[in-house]
C-alpha positions in Angstrom: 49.6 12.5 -107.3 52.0 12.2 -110.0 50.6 11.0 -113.1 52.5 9.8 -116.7 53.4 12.9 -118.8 52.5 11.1 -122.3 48.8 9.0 -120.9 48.0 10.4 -117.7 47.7 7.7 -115.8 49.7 7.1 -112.2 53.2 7.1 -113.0 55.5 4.8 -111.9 59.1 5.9 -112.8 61.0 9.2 -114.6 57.1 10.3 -115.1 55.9 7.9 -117.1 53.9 5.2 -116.5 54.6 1.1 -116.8 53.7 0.8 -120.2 55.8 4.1 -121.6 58.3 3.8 -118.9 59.0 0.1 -120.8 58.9 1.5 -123.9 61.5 4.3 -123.2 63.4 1.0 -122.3 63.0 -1.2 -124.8 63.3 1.4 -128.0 66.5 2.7 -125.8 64.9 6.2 -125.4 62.9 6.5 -128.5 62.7 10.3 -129.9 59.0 10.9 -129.1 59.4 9.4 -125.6 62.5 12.0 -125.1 60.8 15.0 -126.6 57.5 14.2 -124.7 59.3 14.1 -121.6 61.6 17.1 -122.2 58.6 19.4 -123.4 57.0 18.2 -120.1 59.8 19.4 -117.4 59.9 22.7 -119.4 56.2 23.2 -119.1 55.8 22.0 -115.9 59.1 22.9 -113.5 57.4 22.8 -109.9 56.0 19.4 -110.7 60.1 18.7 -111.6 61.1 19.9 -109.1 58.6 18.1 -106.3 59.1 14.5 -108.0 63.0 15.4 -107.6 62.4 17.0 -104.0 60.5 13.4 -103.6 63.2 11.1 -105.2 65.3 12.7 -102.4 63.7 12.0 -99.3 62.7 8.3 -100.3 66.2 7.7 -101.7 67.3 9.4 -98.3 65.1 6.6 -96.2 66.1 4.1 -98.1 70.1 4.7 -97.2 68.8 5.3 -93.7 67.2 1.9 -93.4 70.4 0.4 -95.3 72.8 1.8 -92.7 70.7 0.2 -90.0 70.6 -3.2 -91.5 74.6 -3.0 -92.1 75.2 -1.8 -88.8 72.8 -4.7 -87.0 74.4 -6.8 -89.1 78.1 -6.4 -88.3 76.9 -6.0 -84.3 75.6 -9.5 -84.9 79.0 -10.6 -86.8 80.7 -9.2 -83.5 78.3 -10.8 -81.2 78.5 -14.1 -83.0 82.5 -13.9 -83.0 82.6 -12.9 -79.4 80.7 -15.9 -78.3 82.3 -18.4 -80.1 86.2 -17.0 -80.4 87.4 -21.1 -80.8 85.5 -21.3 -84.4 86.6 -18.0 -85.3 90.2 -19.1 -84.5 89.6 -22.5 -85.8 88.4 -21.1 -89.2 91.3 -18.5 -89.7 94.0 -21.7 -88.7 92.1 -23.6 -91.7 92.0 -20.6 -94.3 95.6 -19.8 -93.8 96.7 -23.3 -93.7 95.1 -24.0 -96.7 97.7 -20.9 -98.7 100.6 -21.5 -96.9 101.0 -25.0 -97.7 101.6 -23.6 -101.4 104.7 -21.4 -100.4 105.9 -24.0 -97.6 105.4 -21.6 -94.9 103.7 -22.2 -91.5 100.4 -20.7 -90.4 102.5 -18.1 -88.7 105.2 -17.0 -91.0 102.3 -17.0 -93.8 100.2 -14.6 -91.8 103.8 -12.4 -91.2 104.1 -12.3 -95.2 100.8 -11.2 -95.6 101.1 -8.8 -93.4 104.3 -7.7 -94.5 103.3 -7.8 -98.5 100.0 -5.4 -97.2 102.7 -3.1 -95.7 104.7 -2.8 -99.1 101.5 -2.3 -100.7 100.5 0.8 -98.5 104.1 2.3 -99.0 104.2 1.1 -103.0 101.3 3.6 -102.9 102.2 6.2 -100.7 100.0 5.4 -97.9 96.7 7.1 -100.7 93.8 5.4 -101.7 94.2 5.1 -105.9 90.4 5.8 -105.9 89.9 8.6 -104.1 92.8 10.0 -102.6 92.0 9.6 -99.0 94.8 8.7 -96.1 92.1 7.7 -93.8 91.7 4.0 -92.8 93.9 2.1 -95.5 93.6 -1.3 -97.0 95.9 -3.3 -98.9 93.4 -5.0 -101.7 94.4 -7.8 -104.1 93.4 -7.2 -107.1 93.1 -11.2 -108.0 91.2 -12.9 -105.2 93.6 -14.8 -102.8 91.0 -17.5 -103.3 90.2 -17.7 -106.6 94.2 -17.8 -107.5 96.0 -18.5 -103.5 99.4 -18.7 -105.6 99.3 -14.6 -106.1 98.4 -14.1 -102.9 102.1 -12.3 -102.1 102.6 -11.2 -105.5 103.8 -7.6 -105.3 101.6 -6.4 -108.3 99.0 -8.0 -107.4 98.0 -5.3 -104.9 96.3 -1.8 -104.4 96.0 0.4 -101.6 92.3 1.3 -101.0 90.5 3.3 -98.3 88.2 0.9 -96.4 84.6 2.8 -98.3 86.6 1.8 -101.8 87.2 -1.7 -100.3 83.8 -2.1 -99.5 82.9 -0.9 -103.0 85.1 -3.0 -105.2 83.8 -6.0 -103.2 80.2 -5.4 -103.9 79.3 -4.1 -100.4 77.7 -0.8 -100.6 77.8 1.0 -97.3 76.3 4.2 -97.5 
């Protein structure tokens, strides 16, 4: 059992327990707190190295069980969209409707401009993710929501070519 490296008592986080752990917090890593724990993981490297070798595996679980909660989760997106393909298309009409009423387009000559604005995007950028560098399954990102400002939504600087893990990451969906 790992226990707090200033009390003793069963740790709960960084080797400390609640009440130091809190502290380390609150006083934004107070000297003694540092010190304590630095003189600790000098004295004491197996005990370092097992909380890290334990960090690992429970951090490795935990992306395990996220990956299978993202990946039931788009089967049942699929599933859902599969069974119902008239609200899907019924949904997409009433989205793109909505934008290209502002550039006096119809549904379909909307969708070709977005399409076509994506693929200026990709080739303004060299077909390279501006994050990291990868050519591998390329999205053309706007960089001011298309529905928090629809008026932008073609706007040639409005745009950024990222790889589909980046997309997923500037969105706020982690997918590990």
């Amino acid at each position: 059992m790992i226990t707090c490296i200033i009390c003793g008592v069963k740790q709960c986080a960084k080797s400390l327990c609640r009440k130091h752990y809190g502290i380390m917090y609150r006083t934004k890593y107070t000297e003694k707190v540092r010190t304590a724990t630095n003189i600790w993981r000098k004295n004491n490297p197996e005990k370092v190295k097992k909380q890290a070798k334990e960090w690992n595996i429970n951090n490795y679980k935990r992306r395990q069980i996220m990956n299978r909660t993202w990946t039931k989760k788009n089967k049942i997106r699929d599933l859902w969209r599969k069974n119902n393909p008239e609200r899907v298309l019924k949904w997409s009409i009433k989205h793109l409707e909505k934008n290209c009423i502002l550039f006096n387009l119809t549904t379909v000559e909307y969708k070709y401009a977005l399409n076509s604005w994506s693929k200026t995007i990709r080739k303004r950028d060299e077909n390279k993710c501006q994050m990291c560098g990868s050519k591998e399954n390329l999205n053309a990102h706007h960089i001011i929501y298309k529905s928090n400002y629809p008026q932008l939504s073609l706007n040639i600087n409005n745009g950024i070519t990222l790889c589909r893990y980046c997309h997923y990451e500037t969105h706020g969906f982690v997918r590990l």
